[in-house]
C-alpha positions in Angstrom: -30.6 -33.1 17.4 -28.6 -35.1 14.9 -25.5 -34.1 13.3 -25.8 -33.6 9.5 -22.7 -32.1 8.8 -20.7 -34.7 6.9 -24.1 -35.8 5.3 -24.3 -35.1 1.0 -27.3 -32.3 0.8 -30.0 -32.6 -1.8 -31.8 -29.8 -3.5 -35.6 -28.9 -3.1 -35.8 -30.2 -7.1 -34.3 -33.6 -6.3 -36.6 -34.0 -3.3 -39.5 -33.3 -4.7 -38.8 -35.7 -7.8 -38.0 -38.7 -5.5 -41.7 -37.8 -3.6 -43.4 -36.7 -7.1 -44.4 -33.5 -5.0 -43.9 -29.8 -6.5 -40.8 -28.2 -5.4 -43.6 -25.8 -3.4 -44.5 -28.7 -1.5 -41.1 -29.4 -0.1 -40.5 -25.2 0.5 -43.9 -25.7 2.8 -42.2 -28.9 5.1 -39.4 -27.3 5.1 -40.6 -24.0 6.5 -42.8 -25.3 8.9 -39.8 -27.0 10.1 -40.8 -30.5 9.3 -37.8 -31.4 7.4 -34.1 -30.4 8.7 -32.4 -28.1 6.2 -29.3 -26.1 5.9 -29.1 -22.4 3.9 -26.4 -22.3 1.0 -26.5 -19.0 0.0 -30.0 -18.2 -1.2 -30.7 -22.0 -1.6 -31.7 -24.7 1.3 -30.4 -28.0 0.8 -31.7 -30.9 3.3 -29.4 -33.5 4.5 -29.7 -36.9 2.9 -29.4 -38.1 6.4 -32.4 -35.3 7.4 -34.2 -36.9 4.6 -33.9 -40.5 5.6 -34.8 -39.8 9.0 -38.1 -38.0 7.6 -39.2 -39.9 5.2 -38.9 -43.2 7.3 -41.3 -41.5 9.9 -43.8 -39.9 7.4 -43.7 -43.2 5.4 -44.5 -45.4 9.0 -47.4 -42.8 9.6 -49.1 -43.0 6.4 -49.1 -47.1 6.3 -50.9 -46.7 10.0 -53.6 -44.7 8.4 
């Protein structure tokens, strides 16, 4: 597992602006535990780092398609 702790962490809103997705849509990858994420209080925040890593193997996939 990779270490995110030094890693800025982005909000479920900013997340789901950069993949024009509903805010829903990144709750749903991030409880079924596609997408690393950390609890701050009440809120998860996802690890740019996390992000990177997910989006580069979700972005390879769909061009294979």
């Amino acid at each position: 597992m990779t270490n995110h702790s030094s890693s800025p962490l982005l909000t479920v809103a900013e997340i789901a602006d950069v993949l024009r997705v509903s805010k829903m849509t990144v709750y749903r990858l991030i409880h079924d535990g596609e997408l690393s994420h950390v609890r701050v209080g009440r809120t998860y925040r996802v690890p740019l780092v996390a992000f990177d890593e997910w989006l580069a193997v979700n972005t390879s996939k769909a061009v294979l398609r």
